[in-house]
N, C-alpha and C positions, 0 to 999 in steps of 0.2 A: 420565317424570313421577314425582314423588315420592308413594308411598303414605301412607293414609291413617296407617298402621302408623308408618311412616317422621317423618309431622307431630306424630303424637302423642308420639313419644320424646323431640321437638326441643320439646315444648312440657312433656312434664313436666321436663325438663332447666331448660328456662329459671326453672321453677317451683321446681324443688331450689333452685339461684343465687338467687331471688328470698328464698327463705326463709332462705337460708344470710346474706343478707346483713339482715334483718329481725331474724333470732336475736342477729347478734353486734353490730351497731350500738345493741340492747334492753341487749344482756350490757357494754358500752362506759359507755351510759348510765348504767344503772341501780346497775354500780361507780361510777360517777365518775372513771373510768379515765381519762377525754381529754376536754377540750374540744371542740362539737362544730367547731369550724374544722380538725378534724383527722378528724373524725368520717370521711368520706366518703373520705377519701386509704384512713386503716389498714381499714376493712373492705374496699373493693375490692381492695387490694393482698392482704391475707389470703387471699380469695376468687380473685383470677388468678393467684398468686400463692402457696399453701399451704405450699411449703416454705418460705417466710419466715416465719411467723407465729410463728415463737420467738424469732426475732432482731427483729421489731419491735415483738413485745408485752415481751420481756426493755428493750428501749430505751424504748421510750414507757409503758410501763405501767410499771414496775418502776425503769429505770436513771435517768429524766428524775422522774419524783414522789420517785424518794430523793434526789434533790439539792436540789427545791424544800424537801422536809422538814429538809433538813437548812439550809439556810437559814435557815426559817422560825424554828428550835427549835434551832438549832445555841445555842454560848454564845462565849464573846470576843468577837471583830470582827463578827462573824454578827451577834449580841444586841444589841450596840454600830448597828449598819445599820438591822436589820430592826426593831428595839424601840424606834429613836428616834420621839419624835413630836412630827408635823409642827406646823409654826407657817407659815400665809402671810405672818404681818409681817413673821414673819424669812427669808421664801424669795422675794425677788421675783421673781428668774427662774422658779419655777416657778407662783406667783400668776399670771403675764403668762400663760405657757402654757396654763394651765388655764381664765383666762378667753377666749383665744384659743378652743379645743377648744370651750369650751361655746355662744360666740357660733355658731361655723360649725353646730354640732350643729341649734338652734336653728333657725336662716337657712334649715337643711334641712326644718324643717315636722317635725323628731323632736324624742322626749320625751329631755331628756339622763338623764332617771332611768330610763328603759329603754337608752341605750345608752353611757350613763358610767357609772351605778349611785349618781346622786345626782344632784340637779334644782340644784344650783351647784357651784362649787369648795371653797368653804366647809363644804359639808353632806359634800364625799367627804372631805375633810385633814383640816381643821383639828381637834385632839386626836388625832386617831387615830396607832397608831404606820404608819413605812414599809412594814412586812410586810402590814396589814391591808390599806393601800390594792390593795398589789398583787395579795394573794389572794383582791381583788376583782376582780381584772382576768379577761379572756377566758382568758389559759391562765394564771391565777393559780393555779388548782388542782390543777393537771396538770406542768407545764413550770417549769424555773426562770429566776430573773429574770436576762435579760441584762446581761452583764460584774459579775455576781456571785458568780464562782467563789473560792476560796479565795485563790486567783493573784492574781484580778483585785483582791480585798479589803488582800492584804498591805500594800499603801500608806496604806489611809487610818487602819490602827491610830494613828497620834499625832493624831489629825484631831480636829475638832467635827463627828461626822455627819452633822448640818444642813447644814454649811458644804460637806462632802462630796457630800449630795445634791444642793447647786444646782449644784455645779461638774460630775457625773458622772451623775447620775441622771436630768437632767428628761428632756432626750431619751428615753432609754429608755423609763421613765414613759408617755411622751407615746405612744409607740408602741404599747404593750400595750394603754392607754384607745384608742386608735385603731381597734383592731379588733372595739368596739361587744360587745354581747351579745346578737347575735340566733342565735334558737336555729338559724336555717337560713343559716349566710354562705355566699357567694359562693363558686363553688368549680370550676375546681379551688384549691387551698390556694396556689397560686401567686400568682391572684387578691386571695386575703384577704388575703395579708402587700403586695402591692402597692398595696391602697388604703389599709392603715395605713401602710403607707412615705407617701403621698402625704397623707393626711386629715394625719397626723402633723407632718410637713413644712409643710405650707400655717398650720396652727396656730404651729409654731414651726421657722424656718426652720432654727436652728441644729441642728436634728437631723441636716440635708446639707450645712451652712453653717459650720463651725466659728467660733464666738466665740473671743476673744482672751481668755486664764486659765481658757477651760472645758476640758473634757472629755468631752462628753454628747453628740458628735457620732458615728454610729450606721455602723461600716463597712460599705459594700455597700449604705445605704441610698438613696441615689441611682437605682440601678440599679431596685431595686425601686421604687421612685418613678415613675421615668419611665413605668411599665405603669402604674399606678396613676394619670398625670396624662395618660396618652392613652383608656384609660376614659371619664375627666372628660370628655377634649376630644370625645369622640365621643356622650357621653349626654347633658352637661352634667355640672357642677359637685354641683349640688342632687340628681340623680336617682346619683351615682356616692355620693353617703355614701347612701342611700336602698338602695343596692344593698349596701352594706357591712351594713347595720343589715339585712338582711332584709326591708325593707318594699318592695322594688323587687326581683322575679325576674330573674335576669343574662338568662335565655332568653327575656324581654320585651322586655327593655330592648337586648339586641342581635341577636334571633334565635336561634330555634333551633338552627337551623346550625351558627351562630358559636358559642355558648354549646358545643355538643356535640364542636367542632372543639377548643376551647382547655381542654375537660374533657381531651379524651384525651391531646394536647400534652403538659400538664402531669402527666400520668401514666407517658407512654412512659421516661423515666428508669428509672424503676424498674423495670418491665418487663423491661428490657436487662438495668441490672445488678443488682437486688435490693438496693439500698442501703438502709437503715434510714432516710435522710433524705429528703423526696421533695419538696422545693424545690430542688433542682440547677438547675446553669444559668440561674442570675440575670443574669450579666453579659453577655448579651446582648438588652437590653429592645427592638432595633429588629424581631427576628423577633416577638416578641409585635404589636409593632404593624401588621405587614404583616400576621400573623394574623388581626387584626379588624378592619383597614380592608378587606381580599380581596372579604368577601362582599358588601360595598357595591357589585361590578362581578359583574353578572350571568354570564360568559361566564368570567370567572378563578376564582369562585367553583363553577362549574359544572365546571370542571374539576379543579378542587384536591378538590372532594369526590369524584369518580369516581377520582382516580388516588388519593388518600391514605387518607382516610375514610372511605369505603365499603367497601375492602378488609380494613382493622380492626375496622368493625363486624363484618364478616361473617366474622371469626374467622379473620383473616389472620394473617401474621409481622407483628411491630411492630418499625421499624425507625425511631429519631430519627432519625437521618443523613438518610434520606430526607425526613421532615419539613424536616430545617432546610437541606438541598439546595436543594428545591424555595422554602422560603420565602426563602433570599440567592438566587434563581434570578431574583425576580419584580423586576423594576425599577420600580420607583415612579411613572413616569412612566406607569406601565399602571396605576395605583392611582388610586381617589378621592382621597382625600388629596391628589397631588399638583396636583389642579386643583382645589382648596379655596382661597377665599380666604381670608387670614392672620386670626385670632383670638389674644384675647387668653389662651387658654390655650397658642396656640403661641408668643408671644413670652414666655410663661411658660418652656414649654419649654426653648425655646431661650437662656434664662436659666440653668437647671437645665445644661445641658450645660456650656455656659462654666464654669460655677462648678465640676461634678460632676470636670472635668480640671483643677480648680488646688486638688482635695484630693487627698490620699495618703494614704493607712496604712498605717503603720510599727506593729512589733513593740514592745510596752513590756511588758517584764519576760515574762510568759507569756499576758498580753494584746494587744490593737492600741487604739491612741488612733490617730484620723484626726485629719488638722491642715492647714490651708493653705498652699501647697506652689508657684509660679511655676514652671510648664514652663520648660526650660532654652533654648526660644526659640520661634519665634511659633504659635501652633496655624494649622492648614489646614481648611478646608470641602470635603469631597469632596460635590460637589452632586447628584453621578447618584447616589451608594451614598447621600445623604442621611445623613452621618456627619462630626462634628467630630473633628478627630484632635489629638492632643499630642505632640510631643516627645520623649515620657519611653521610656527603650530595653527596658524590662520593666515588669509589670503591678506592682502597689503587690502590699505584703507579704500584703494578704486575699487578692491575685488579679486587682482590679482591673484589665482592659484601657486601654489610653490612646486608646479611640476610644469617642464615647458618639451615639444618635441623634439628627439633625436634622430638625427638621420638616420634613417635606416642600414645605407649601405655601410656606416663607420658602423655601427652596433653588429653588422652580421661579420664583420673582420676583427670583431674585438678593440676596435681600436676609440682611444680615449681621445 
């Protein structure tokens, strides 16, 4: 038996970590160093983690806000982007969107002036310049604005910036207002960027959809989508932006368990190898979803927490491999999900795949523009792995794999 001596070490210990992680999430804050959607990733990684804390606070604090600075304040094409200002007469594609965002927002029982940062689309644009809207957004103030690097910018020097924005920006756009302002998002970080892939998307499809003469279509956003539109299908619709906005706890709304199983998931990346980014491994959204359909079956759940989860809490090796082993291990046909009768956020789904494999992205200059793309002959349903396959004989230029999930319950009905 463990002494009293012995309890009390393991409890001022846990108390040091409690304080260490209170100190530097206060010191995070109270710089304005990060958004808190990132809030939770950089102080725990900090804290399991200490010989990173140079290389993620030099990247997220220091290397990511000098870029947004220099965006914001840069002068030429920068000035030219960030300084124009917005007109909805003249932007219809991004009017559509924005009224799109605001209706869903609404529909959800939220205030859009707490989680768009203006009670219309009218009251967030209209006069303001492009920079203001953005360094109104969730990581407006920290991060900078996607495919707006110097690379990305070279193009649209001979441009009308307006004209530029509706063809390249709305997507983007749409996705930063997506991930809401609430002070506590959903987390792990994997989470949050997956129901603005998905909030984002449902609002305006061309974000995973490529339109014909745009540009605004978002690589990789698909993938993160699909997490984000099996959330939905598993909470609803209303209660998954409700969870984005803060107003809905992830550990209510799908269990403790679950909630604590898909924190640490989304952490073991970095664990392993100390990478500065700690959203790896996007492109495979069908383990996410065996992840939090598992604990819906008493006896599979009971046993994924004994072999994976409890040995990490308890101060084990972390080892993804085994994670994602064990989750392509589990045949669906042992899952809830697959004895779910079909809903319309699986024919949604199942929408999203077909579409997700006839985009590509390709390399444009020192950027990538996704674009709609015909597999070079017929796609396959693999109905046991519950995966749509393509054609295509390597993964598109972001990485993309050519096989994307299928819902379970269409695969256990046969149905295409």
């Amino acid at each position: 038996m463990r002494s009293n001596v012995e309890r009390a070490e393991d409890l001022g210990g846990l108390l040091g970590v409690a304080a260490d992680v209170l100190r530097r999430r206060g010191q995070l804050l109270a710089g304005a160093l990060h958004a808190p959607g990132m809030l939770e990733a950089l102080v725990a990684a900090e804290v399991a983690r200490p010989e990173a804390e140079p290389v993620l606070r030099q990247h997220y604090c220091v290397t990511m806000p000098e870029m947004l600075r220099r965006q914001l304040q840069g002068d030429g094409v920068e000035r030219n982007l960030f300084g124009a200002r917005l007109s909805l007469s003249r932007m219809p594609r991004l009017r559509a969107a924005l009224e799109a965002a605001f209706s869903r927002v609404a529909d959800a029982g939220l205030s859009c002036a707490e989680c768009l940062g203006a009670p219309s689309p009218a009251a967030l644009v209209e006069g303001r310049t492009f920079g203001e809207v953005y360094a109104g957004c969730h990581f407006g103030s920290s991060m900078p604005m996607l495919y707006a690097s110097p690379a990305d910018l070279a193009e649209m020097a001979a441009r009308d910036p307006l004209a530029w924005i509706e063809t390249r920006y709305v997507g983007p756009l749409l996705h930063e207002l997506s991930h809401f302002h609430a002070v506590e998002p959903p987390a792990p970080a994997n989470l949050h960027e997956a129901l603005a892939a998905w909030i984002g998307s449902e609002a305006w499809p061309a974000q995973v959809w490529p339109e014909a003469g745009a540009l605004d279509a978002i690589p990789g956003a698909a993938h993160f989508a699909a997490v984000g539109g099996w959330i939905a299908r598993t909470v609803g619709p209303r209660a998954a932006l409700r969870i984005q906005a803060g107003a809905l706890d992830l550990r209510d709304a799908l269990g403790r368990p679950c909630a604590e199983a898909l924190r640490l998931y989304g952490f073991l990346p970095f664990l392993e190898t100390g990478a500065p980014h700690l959203l790896s491994d996007a492109f495979r959204p069908g383990r996410w979803w065996k992840l939090i359909d598992l604990w819906r079956e008493a006896t599979v759940a009971r046993d994924f927490h004994d072999r994976l989860v409890a040995p990490l809490l308890a101060g084990g090796a972390a080892r993804k491999q085994a994670w994602d082993e064990a989750l392509d291990a589990l045949a669906w046909r042992e899952l809830p999900a697959w004895r779910d009768p079909p809903n319309a956020i699986d024919r949604d789904l199942a929408a999203r795949a077909d579409r997700a494999l006839r985009v590509r992205t390709m390399r444009r200059g020192q950027g990538f523009v996704a674009a709609r793309a015909d597999p070079p002959g017929p796609m396959v349903l693999d109905r046991e792995a519950c995966e749509l396959q393509a054609p295509w004989n390597t993964p598109d230029a972001f990485g993309a794999p050519p096989v994307f999930p299928w819902p379970p319950s269409l695969a256990a009905q046969g149905a295409d």
